[in-house]
Steps between C-alpha positions, in 0.01 A plus 500: 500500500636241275834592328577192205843494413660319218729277691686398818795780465210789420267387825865514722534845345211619567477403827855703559372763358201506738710461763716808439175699440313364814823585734615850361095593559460376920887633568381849321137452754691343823822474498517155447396193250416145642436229308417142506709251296362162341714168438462296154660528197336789340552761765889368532503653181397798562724558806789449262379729260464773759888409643607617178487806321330729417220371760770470814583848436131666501435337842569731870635130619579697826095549618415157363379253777418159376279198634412195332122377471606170579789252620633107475555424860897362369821652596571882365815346260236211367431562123117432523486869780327761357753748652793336370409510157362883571886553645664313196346690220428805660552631883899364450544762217296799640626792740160382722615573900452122669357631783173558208516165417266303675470131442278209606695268731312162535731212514487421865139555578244662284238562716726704664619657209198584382417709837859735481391578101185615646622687782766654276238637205292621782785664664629667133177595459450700795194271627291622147390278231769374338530675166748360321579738214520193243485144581645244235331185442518197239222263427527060555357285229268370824361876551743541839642849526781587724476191751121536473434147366126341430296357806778619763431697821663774329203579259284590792739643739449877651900552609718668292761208489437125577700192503348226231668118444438444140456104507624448149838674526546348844555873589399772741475840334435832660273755312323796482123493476250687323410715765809664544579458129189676426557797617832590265514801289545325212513081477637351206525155347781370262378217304647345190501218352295296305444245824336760626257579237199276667544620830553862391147445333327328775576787759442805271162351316365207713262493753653627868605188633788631762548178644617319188660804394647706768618796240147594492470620823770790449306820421608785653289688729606874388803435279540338165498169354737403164605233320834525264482177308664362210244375180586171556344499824218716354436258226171355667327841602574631105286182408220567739461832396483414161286188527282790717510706199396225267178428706421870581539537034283157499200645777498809277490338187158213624359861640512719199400160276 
């Protein structure tokens, strides 16, 4: 499903909102509601949307357990951690117990790291698949999703989480990978932005190229797939469907002529 919004501030409230609905619905099923977080600037957003009212108040913070698809391996206080922005808009102003906060920690050695996220899903989830009940993600102008970044080991690997250097950030990331992402209840990508409008297009319409563009591999083997995106973002797809349109009126037209 693909929800078009009319702006930045209408995407980050829609994503609250589905955020309230998803957790209210697995806490009524089982007791409890986890969720994995994105970084970037559009989800930040919608974290401090949902720290504020009404959204904060429609939320059973207290069976909430949160995870993060992906991590910079920097200290927990650096500005560019996924976690620390999730705590400064969000986790700080919540009644969520700490003990159901579960971050990535990857500044001394990822590799490492990467092996104690693993173990600790597959502990949480009882040694099942790891069904996330909704799984956050953004979209990169280059296609990458989460940490998942063109022609890296991480587009083919079969773990759940893997270490990947990403040479042009000089940077080693942890991330979640589409095996384990793929089997979420519900996955959902934020995009706005009219940066994102060719990318957006190439991974929804082009040809399945998952190696230039990561994104494309996330499609959920039982659960749902949606995009809430802005129209600036959307901007591309709207003309493909219309320049579609045109040549499906022009094919009729030569036919009937």
């Amino acid at each position: 499903m693909i929800q078009v919004c009319n702006d930045p501030e209408s995407l980050s409230e829609a994503a609250a909102g589905l955020f309230v609905k998803r957790s209210r619905h697995a806490i009524q099923i089982q007791n409890r509601f986890s969720v994995a977080l994105a970084g970037g600037h559009t989800p930040e957003h919608t974290y401090q949307i949902l720290a504020q009212p009404p959204f904060r108040d429609q939320v059973p913070w207290a069976k909430v357990h949160v995870f993060w698809g992906d991590e910079r391996c920097v200290p927990p206080d650096d500005p560019r951690s996924n976690a620390h922005m999730a705590h400064q808009t969000l986790l700080d102003h919540v009644p969520i117990p700490p003990d159901q906060i579960h971050p990535i920690r990857c500044a001394q050695n990822p590799q490492q790291a990467a092996k104690e996220y693993e173990s600790l899903l597959r502990d949480f989830f009882a040694g099942g698949p790891p069904h996330f009940d909704l799984i956050l993600l953004g979209l990169g102008e280059n296609g990458h999703t989460a940490s998942i970044f063109p022609d890296t080991p991480a587009v083919d690997e079969k773990c759940w989480v893997v270490a990947v250097f990403v040479a042009e950030q000089s940077m080693w990331r942890i991330t979640m990978t589409p095996p384990l992402i793929n089997q979420a209840a519900m996955v959902t990508f934020l995009v706005a932005g009219t940066a994102k409008a060719q990318v957006l297009r190439r991974v929804l319409d082009g040809p399945f190229k998952p190696h230039d563009l990561p994104a494309q591999l996330i499609r959920p083997t039982s659960g749902s797939l949606d995009w809430i995106v802005d129209k600036e973002s959307y901007r591309e797809l709207i003309k493909t469907k219309e320049s579609n349109r045109s040549r499906s009126k022009g094919d009729s037209y030569d036919s009937a002529r």
